[in-house]
KEMIFI-278767 format. One record per atom (N, C-alpha, C, CB): x negated, y, z negated. Coordinates in steps of 0.02 Angstrom, whole numbers, plus 32768, in hexadecimal, padded with zeros to 4 digits. Glycine has a CB too. Layout:
// KEMIFI-278767
XYZ...
//
This chain:
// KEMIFI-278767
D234B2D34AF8D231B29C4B26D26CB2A14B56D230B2574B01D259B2994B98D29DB2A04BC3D2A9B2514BDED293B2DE4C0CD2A8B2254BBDD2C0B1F44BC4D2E3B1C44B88D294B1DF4BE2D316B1A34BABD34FB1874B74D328B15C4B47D390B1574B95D343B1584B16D337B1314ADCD36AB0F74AC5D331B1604AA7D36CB0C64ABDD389B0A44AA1D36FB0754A74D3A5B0934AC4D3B9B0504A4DD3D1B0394A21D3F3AFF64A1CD3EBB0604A15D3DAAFBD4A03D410AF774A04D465AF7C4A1ED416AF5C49ADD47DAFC349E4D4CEAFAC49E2D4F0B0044A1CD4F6AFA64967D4BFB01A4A27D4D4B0634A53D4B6B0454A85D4B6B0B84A3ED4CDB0714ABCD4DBB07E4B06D497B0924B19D517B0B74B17D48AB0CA4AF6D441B0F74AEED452B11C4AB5D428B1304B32D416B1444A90D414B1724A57D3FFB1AE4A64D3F0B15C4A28D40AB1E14A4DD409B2344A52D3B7B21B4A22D460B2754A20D3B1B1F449EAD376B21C49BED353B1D44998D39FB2624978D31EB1C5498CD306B18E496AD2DFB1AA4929D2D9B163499BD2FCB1B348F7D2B3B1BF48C5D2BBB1A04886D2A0B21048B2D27CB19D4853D28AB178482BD23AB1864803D2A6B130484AD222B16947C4D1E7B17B47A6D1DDB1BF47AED1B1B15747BED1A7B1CF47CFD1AEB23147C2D195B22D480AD16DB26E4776D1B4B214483DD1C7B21A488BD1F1B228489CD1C7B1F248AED20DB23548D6D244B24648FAD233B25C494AD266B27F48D2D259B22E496FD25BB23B49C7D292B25C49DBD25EB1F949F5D2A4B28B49FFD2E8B2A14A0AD2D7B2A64A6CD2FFB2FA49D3D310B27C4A87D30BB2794AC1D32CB2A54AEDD316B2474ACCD31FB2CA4B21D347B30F4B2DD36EB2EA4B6FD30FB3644B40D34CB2BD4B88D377B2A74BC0D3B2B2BC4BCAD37FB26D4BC0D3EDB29C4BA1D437B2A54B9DD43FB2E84B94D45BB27F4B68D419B3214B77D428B3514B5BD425B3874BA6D3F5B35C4B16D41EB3764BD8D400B3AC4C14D444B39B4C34D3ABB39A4C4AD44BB3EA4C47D490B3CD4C65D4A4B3BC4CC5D4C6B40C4C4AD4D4B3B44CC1D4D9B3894CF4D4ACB39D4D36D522B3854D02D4BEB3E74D47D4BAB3FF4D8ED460B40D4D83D4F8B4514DA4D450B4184DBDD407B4284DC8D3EFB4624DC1D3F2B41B4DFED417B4874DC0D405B4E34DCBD400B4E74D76D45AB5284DFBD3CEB5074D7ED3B0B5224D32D3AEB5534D2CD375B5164D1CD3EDB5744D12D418B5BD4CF3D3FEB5BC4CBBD46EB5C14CEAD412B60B4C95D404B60A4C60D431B5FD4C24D3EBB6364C5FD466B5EA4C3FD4A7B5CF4C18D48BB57A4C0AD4FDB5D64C54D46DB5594C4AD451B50D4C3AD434B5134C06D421B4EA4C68D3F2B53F4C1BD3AAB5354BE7D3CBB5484B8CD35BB5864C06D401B57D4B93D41BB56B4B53D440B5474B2DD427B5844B45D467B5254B5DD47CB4E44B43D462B4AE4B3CD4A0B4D24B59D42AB4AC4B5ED3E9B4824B48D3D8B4914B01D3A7B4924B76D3BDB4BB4AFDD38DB4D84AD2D3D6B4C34A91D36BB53B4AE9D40FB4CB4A7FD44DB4CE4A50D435B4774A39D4ADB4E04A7FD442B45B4A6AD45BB41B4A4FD412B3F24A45D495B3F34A87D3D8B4104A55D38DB3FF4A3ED39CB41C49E3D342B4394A7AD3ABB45C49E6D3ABB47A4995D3C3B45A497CD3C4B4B5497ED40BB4394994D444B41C4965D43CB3D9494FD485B41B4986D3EEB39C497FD405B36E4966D3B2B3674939D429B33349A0D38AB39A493ED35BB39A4924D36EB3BD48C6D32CB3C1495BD3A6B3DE48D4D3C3B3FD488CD3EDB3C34867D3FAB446489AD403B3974886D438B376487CD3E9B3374862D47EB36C48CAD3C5B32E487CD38BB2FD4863D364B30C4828D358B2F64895D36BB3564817D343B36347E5D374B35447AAD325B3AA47E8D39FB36647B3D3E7B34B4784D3DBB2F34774D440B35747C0D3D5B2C84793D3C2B29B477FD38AB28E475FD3C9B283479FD363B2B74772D31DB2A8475BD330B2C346FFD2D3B2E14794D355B30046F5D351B32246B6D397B2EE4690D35FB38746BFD3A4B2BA46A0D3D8B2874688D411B280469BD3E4B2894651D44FB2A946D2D468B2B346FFD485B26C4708D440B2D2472DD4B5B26446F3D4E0B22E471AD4FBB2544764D529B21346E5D524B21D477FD540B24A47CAD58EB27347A9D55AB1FE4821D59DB29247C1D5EAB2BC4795D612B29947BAD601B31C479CD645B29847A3D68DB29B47CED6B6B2EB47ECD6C7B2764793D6A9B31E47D3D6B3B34947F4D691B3484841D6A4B37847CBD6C6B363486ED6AFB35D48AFD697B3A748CAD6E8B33D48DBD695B3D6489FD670B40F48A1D62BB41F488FD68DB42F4885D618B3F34866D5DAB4044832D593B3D5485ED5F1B3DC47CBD56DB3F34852D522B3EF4878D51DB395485FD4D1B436484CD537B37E4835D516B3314824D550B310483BD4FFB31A47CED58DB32A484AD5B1B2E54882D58EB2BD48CED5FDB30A48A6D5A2B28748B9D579B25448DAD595B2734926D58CB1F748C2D56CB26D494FD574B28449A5D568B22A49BBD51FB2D049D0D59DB23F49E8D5A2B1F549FFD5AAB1F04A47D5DCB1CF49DFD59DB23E4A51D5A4B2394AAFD57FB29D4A9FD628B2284AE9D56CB2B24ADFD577B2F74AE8D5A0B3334AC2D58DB2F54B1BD5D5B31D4AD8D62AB3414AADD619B3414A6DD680B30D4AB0D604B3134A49D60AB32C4A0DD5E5B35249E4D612B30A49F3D596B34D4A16D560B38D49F8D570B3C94A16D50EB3854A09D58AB3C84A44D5A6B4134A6BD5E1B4224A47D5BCB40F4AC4D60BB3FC4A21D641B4104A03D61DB43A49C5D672B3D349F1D5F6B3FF49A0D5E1B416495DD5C2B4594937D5BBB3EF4954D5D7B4754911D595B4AF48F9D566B49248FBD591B4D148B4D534B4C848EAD4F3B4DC48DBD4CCB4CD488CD4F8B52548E9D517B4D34869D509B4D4481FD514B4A647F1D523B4FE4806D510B4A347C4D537B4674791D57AB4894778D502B44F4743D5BAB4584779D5E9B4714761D5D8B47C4714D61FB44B4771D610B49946E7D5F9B4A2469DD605B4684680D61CB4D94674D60CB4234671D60FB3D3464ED5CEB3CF465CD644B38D466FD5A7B3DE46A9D55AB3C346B5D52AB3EE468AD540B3CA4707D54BB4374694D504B46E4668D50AB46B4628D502B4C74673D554B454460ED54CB44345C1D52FB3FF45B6D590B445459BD51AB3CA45C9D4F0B39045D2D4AAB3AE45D8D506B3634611D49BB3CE45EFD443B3F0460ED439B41045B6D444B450466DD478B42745B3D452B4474570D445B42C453DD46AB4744554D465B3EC452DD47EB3CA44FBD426B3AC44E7D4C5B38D4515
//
């Protein structure tokens, strides 16, 4: 969906899901300028993977981490999914296994 999503206590939301749904809004995720490089389309495409990986994590019981590296820290603007890995730190993959 390329349009914002929101939320009672946020501004707008990156992702809505819940039951065995999930919306992920790309709006925010496109970046600023208009020219569509192939450096954009993959930073598109990063932070689509990251918050759709970061959702399945909830879905498999996934609280949000406090590590500000690991795929399930809460993004609370841009910066912090562009900061974040890709992956689960090791506290999250030893939880997945448990």
């Amino acid at each position: 969906m390329d349009k914002d999503l929101y939320k009672k206590e946020y501004n707008y939301i990156f992702v809505q899901s819940g039951g065995n749904g999930c919306i992920v809004s790309i709006n925010r995720f496109k970046p600023c300028t208009k020219i569509n490089t192939l450096q954009e389309q993959t930073l598109l495409k990063e932070r689509i993977m990251k918050t759709i990986v970061h959702e399945i994590g909830h879905s498999l019981g996934l609280p949000h981490c406090s590590d500000p590296n690991c795929i399930m820290f809460f993004s609370n603007w841009l910066g912090d999914t562009d900061r974040k890995s890709k992956f689960f730190c090791e506290k999250c993959k030893e939880k997945l296994v448990k």
